[in-house]
PDB file with SEQRES, HELIX, SHEET and CRYST1 records, atoms N, CA, C and O in Angstrom:
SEQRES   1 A   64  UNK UNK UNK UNK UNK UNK UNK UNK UNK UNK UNK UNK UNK          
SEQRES   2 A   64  UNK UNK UNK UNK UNK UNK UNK UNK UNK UNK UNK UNK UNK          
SEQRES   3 A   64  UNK UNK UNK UNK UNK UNK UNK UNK UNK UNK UNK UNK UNK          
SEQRES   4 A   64  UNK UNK UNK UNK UNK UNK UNK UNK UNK UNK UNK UNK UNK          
SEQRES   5 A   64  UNK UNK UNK UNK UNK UNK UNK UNK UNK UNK UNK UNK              
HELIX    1 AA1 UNK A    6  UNK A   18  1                                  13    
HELIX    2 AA2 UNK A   25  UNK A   34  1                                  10    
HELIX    3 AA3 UNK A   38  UNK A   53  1                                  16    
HELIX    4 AA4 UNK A   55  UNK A   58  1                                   4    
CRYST1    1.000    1.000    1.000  90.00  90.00  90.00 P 1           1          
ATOM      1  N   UNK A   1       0.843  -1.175   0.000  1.00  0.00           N  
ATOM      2  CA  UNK A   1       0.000   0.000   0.000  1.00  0.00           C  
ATOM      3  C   UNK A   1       0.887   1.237   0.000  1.00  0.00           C  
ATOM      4  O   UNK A   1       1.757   1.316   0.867  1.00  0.00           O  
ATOM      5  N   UNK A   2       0.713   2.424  -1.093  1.00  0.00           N  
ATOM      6  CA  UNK A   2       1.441   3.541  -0.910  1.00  0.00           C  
ATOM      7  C   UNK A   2       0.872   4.628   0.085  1.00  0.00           C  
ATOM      8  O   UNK A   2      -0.290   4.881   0.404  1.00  0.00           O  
ATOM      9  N   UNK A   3       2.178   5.236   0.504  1.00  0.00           N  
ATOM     10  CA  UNK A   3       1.692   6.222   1.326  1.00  0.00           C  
ATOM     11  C   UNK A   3       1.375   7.569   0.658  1.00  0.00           C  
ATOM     12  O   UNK A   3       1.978   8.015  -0.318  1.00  0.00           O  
ATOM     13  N   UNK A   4       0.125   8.299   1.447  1.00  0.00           N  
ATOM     14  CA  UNK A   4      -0.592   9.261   0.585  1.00  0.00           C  
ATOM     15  C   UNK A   4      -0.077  10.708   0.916  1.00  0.00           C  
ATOM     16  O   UNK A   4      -0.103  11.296   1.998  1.00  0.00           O  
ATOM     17  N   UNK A   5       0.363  11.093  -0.209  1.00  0.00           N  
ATOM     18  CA  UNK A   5       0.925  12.740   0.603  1.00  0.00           C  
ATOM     19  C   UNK A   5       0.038  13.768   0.489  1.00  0.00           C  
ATOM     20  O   UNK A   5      -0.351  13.807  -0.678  1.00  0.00           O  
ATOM     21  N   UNK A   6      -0.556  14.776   1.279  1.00  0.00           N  
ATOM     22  CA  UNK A   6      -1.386  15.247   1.482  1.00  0.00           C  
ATOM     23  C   UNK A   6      -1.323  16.471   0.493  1.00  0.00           C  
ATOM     24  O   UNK A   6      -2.314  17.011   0.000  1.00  0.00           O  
ATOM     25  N   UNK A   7       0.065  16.850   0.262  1.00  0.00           N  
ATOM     26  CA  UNK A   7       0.556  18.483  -0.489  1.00  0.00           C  
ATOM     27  C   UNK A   7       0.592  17.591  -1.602  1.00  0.00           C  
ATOM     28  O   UNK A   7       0.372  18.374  -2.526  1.00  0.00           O  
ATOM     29  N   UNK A   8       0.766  16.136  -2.264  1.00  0.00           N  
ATOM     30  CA  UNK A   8       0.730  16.240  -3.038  1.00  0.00           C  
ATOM     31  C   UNK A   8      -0.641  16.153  -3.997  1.00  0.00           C  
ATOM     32  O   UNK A   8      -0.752  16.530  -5.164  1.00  0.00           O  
ATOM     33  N   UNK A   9      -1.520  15.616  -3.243  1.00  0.00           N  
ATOM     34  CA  UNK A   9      -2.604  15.160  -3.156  1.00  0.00           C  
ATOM     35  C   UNK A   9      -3.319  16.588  -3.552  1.00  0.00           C  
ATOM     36  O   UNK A   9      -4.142  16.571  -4.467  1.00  0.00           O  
ATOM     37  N   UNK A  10      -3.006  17.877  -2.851  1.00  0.00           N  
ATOM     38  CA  UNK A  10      -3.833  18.991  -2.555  1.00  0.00           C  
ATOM     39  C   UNK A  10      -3.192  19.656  -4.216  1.00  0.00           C  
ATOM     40  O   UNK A  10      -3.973  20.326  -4.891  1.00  0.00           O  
ATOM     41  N   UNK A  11      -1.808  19.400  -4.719  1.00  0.00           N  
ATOM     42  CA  UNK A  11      -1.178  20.111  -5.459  1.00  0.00           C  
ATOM     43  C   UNK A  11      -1.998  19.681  -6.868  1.00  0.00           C  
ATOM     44  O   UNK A  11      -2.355  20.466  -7.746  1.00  0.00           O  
ATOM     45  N   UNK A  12      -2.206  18.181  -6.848  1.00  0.00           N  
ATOM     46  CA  UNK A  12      -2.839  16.983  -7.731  1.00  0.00           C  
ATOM     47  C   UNK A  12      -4.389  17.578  -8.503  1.00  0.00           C  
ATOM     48  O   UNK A  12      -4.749  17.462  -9.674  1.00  0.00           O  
ATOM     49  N   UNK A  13      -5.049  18.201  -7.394  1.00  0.00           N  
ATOM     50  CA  UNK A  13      -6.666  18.742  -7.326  1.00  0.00           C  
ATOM     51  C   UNK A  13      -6.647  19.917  -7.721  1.00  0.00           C  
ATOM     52  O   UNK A  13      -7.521  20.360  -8.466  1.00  0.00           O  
ATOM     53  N   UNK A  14      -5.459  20.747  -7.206  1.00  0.00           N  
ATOM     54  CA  UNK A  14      -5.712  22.513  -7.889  1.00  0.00           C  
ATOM     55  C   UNK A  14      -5.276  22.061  -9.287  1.00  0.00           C  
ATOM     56  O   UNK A  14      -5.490  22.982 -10.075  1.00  0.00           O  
ATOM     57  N   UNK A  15      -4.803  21.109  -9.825  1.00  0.00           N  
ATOM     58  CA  UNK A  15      -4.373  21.184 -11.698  1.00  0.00           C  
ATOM     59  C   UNK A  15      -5.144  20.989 -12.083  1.00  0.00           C  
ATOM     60  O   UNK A  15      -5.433  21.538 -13.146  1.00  0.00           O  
ATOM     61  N   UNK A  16      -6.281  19.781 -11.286  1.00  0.00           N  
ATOM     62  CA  UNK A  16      -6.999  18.939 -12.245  1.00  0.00           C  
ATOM     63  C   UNK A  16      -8.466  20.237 -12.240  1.00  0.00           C  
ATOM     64  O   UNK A  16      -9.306  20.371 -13.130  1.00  0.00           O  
ATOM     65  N   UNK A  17      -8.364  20.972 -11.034  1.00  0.00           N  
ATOM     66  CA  UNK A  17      -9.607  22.063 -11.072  1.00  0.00           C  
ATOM     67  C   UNK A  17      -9.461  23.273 -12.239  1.00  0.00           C  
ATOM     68  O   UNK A  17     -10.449  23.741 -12.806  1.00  0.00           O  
ATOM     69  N   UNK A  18      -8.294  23.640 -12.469  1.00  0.00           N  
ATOM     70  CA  UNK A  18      -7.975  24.433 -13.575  1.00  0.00           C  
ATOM     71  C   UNK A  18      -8.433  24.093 -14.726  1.00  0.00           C  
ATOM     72  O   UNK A  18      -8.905  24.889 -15.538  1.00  0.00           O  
ATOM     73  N   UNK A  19      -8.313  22.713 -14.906  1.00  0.00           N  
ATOM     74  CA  UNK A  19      -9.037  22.299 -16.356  1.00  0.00           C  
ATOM     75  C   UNK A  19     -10.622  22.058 -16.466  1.00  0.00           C  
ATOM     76  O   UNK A  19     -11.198  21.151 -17.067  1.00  0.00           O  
ATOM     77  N   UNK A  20     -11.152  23.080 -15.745  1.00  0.00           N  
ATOM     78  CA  UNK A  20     -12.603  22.444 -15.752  1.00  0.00           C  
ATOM     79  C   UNK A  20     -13.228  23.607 -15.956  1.00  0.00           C  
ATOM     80  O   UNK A  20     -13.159  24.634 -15.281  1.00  0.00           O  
ATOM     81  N   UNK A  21     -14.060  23.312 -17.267  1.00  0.00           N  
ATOM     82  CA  UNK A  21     -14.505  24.044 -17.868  1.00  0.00           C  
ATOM     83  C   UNK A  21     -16.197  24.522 -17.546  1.00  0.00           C  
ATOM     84  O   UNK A  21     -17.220  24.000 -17.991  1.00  0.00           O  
ATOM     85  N   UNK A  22     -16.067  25.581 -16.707  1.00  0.00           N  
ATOM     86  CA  UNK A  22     -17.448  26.135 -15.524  1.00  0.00           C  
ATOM     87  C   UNK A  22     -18.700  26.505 -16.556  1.00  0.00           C  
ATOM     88  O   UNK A  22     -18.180  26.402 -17.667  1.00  0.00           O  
ATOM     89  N   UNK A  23     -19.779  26.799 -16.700  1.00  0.00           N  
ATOM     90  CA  UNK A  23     -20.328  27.144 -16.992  1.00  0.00           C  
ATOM     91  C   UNK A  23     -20.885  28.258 -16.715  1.00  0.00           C  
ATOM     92  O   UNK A  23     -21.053  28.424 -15.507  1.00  0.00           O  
ATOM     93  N   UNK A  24     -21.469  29.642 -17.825  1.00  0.00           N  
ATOM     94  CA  UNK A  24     -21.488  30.668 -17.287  1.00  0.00           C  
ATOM     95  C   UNK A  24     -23.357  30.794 -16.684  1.00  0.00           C  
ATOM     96  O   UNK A  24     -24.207  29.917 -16.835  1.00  0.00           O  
ATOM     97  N   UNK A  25     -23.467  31.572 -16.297  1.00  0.00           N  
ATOM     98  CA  UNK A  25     -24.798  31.935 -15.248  1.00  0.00           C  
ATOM     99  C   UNK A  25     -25.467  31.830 -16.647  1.00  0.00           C  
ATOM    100  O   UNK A  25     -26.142  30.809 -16.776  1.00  0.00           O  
ATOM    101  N   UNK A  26     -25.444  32.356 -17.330  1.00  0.00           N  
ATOM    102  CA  UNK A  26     -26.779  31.988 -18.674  1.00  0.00           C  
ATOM    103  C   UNK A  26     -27.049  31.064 -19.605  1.00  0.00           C  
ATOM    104  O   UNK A  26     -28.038  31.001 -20.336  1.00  0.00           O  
ATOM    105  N   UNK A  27     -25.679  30.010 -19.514  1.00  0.00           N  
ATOM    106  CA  UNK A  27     -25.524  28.418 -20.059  1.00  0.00           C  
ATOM    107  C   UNK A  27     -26.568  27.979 -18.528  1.00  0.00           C  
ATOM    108  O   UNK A  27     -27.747  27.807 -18.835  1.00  0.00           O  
ATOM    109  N   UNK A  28     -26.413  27.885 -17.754  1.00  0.00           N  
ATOM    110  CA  UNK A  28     -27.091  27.509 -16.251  1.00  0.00           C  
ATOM    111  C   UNK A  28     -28.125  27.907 -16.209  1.00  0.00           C  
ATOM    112  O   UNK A  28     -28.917  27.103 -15.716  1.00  0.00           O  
ATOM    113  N   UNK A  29     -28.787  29.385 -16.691  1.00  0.00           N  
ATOM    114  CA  UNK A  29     -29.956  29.121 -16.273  1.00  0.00           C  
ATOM    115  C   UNK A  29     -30.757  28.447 -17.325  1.00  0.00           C  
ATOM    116  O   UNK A  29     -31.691  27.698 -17.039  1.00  0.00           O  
ATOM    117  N   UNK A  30     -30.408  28.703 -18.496  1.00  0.00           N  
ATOM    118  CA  UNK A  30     -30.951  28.054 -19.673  1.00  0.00           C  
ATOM    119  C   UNK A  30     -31.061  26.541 -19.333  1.00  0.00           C  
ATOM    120  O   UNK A  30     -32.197  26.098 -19.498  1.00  0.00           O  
ATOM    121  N   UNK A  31     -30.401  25.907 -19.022  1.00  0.00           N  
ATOM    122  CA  UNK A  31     -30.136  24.333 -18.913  1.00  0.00           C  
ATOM    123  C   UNK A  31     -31.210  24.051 -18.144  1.00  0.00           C  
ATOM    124  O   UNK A  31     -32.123  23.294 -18.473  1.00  0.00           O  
ATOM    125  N   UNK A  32     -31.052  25.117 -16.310  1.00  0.00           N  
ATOM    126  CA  UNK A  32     -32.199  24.726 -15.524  1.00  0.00           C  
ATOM    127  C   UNK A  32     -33.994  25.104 -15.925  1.00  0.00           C  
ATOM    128  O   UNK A  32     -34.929  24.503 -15.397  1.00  0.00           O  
ATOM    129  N   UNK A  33     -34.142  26.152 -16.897  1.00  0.00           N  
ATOM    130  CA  UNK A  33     -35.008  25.760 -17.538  1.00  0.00           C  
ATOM    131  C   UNK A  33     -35.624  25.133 -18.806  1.00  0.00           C  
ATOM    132  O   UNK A  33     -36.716  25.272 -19.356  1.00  0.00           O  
ATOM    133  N   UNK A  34     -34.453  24.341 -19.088  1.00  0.00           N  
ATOM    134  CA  UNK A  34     -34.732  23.032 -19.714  1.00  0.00           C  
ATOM    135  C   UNK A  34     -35.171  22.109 -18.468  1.00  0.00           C  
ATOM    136  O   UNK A  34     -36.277  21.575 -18.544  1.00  0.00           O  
ATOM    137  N   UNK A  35     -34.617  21.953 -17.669  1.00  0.00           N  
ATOM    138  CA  UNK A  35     -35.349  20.104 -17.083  1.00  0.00           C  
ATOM    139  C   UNK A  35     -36.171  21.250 -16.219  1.00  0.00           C  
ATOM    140  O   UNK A  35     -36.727  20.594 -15.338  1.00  0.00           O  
ATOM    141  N   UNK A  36     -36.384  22.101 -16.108  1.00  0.00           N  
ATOM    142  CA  UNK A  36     -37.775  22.560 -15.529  1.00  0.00           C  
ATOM    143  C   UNK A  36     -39.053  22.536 -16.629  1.00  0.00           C  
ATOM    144  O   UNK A  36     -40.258  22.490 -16.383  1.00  0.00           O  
ATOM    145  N   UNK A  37     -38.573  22.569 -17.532  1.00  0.00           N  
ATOM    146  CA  UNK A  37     -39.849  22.592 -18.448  1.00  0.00           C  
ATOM    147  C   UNK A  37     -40.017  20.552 -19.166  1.00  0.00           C  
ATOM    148  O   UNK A  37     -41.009  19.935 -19.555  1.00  0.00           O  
ATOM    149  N   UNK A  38     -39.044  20.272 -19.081  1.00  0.00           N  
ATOM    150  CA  UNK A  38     -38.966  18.995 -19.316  1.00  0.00           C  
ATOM    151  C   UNK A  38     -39.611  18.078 -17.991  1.00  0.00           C  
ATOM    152  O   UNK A  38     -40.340  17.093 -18.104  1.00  0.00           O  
ATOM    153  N   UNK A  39     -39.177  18.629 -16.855  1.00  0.00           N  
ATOM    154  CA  UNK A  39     -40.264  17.780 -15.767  1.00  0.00           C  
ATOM    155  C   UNK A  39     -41.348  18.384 -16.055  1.00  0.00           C  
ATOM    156  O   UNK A  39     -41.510  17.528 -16.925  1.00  0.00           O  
ATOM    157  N   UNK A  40     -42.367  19.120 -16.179  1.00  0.00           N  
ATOM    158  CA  UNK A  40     -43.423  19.774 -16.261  1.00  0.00           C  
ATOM    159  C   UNK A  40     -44.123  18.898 -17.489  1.00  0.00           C  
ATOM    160  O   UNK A  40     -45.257  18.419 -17.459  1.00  0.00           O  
ATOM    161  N   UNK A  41     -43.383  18.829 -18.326  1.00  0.00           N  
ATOM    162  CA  UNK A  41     -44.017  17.952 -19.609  1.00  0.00           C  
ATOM    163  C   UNK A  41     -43.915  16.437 -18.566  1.00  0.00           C  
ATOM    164  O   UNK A  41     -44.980  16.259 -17.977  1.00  0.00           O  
ATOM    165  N   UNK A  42     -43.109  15.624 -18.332  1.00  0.00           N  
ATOM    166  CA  UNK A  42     -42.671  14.363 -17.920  1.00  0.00           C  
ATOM    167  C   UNK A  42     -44.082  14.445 -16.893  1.00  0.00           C  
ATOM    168  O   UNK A  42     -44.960  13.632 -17.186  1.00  0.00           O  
ATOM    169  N   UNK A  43     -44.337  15.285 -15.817  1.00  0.00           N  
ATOM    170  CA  UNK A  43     -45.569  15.014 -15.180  1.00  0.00           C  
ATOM    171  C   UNK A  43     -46.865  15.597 -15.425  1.00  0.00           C  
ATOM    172  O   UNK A  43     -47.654  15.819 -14.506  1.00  0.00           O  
ATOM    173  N   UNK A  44     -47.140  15.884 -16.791  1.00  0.00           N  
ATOM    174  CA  UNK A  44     -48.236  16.152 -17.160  1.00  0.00           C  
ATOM    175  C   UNK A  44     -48.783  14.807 -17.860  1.00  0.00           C  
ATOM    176  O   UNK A  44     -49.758  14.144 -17.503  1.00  0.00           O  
ATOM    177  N   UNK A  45     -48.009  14.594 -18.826  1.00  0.00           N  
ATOM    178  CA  UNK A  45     -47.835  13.513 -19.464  1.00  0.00           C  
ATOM    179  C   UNK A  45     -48.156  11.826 -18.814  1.00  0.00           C  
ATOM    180  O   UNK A  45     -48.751  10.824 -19.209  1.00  0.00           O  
ATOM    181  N   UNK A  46     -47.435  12.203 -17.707  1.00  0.00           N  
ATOM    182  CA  UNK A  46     -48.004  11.099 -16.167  1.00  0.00           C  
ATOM    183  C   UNK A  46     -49.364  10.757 -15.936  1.00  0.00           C  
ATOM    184  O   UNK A  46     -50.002   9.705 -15.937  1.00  0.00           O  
ATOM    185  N   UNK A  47     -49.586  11.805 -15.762  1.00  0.00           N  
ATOM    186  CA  UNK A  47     -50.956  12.538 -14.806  1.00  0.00           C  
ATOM    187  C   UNK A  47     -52.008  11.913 -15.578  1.00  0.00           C  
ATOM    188  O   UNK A  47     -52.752  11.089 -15.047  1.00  0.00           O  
ATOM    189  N   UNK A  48     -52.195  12.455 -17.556  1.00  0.00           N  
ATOM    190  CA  UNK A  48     -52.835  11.834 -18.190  1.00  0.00           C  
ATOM    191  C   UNK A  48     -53.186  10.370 -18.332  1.00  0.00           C  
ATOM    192  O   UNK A  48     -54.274   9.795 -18.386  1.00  0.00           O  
ATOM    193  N   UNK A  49     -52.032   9.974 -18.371  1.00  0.00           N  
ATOM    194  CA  UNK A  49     -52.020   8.087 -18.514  1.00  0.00           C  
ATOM    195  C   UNK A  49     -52.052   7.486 -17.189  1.00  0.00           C  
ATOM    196  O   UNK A  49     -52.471   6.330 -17.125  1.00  0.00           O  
ATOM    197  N   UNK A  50     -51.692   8.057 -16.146  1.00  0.00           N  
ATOM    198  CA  UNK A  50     -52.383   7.266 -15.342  1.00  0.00           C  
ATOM    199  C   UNK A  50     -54.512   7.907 -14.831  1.00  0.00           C  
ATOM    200  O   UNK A  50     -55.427   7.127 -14.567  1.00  0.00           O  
ATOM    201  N   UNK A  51     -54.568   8.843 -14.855  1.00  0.00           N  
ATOM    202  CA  UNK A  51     -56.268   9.228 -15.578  1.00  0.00           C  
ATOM    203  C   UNK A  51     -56.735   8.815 -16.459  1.00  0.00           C  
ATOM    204  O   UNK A  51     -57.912   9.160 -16.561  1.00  0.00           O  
ATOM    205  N   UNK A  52     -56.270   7.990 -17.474  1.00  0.00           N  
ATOM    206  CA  UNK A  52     -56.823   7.354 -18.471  1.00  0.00           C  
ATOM    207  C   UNK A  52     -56.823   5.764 -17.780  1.00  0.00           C  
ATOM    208  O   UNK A  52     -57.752   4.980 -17.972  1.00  0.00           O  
ATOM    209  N   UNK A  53     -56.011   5.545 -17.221  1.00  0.00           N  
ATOM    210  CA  UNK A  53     -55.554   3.649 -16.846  1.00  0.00           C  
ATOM    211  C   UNK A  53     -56.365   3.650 -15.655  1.00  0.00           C  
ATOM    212  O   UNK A  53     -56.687   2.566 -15.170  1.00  0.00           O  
ATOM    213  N   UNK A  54     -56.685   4.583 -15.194  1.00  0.00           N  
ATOM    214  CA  UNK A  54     -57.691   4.392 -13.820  1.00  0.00           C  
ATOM    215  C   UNK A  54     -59.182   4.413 -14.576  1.00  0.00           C  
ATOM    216  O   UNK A  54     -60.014   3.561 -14.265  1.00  0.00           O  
ATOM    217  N   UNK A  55     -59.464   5.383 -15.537  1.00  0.00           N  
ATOM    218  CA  UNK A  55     -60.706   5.625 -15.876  1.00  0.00           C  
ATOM    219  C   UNK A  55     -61.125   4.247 -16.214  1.00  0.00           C  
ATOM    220  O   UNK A  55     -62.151   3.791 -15.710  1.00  0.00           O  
ATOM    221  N   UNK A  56     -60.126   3.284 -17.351  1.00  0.00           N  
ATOM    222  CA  UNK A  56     -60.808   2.405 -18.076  1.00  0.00           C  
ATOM    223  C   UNK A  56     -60.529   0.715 -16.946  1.00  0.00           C  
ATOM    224  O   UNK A  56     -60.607  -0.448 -17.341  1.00  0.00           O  
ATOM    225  N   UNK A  57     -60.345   1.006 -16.129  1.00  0.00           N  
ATOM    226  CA  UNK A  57     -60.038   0.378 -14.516  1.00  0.00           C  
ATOM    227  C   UNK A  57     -61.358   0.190 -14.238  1.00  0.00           C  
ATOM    228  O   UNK A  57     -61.788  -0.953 -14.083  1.00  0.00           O  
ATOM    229  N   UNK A  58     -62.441   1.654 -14.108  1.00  0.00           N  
ATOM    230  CA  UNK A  58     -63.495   1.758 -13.116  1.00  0.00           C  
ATOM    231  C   UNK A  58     -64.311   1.685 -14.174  1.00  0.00           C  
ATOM    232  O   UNK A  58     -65.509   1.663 -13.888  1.00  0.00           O  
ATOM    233  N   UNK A  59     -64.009   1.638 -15.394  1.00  0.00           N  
ATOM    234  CA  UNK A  59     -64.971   0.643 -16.491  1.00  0.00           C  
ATOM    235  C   UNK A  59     -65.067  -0.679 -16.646  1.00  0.00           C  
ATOM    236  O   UNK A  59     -66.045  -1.407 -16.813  1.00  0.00           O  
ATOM    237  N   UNK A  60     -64.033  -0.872 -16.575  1.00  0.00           N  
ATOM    238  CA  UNK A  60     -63.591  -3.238 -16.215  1.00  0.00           C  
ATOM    239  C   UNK A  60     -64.516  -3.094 -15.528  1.00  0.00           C  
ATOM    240  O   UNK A  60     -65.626  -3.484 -15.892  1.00  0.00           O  
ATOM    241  N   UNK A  61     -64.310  -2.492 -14.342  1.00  0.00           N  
ATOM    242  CA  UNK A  61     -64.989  -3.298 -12.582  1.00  0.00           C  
ATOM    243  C   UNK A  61     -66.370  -2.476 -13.074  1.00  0.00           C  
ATOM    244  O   UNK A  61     -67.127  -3.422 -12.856  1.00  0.00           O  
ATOM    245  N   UNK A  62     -66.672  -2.122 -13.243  1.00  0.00           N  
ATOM    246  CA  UNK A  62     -68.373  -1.567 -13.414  1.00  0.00           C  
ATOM    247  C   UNK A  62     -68.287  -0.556 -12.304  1.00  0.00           C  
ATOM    248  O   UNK A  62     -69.317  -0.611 -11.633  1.00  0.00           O  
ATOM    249  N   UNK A  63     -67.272   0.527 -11.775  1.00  0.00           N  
ATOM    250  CA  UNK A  63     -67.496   0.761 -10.827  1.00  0.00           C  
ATOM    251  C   UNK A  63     -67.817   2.768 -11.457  1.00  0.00           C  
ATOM    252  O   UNK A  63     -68.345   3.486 -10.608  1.00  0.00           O  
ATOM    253  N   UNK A  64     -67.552   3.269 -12.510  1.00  0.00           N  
ATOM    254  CA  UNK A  64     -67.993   4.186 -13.033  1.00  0.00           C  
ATOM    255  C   UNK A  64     -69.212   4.633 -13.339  1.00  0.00           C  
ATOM    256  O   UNK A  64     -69.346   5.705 -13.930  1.00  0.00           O  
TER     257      UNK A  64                                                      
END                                                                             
């Protein structure tokens, strides 16, 4: 087992953080209203098919 050096370890993380390519505040908000509008579709879309799979449910059973 090698031993772990801590400075080098810390020296290792500030290089590998330099190469990381951030995104700016208007790539971000754009993105977050993508899966905000993409969940909104994903549970509308839900909502319907399971209101339809219940409706024709309480038609089987005669219970409509």
């Amino acid at each position: 087992m090698s031993k772990v050096n801590p400075a080098k370890f810390v020296r290792e993380v500030r290089q590998e953080m330099e190469k990381v390519s951030w995104p700016t505040r208007k790539e971000t908000m754009i993105s977050t209203g993508m899966v905000l509008a993409l969940v909104a579709v994903t549970a509308t879309f839900f909502v319907f098919v399971d209101w339809v799979i219940s409706t024709l449910i309480r038609i089987i059973l005669g219970i409509a």
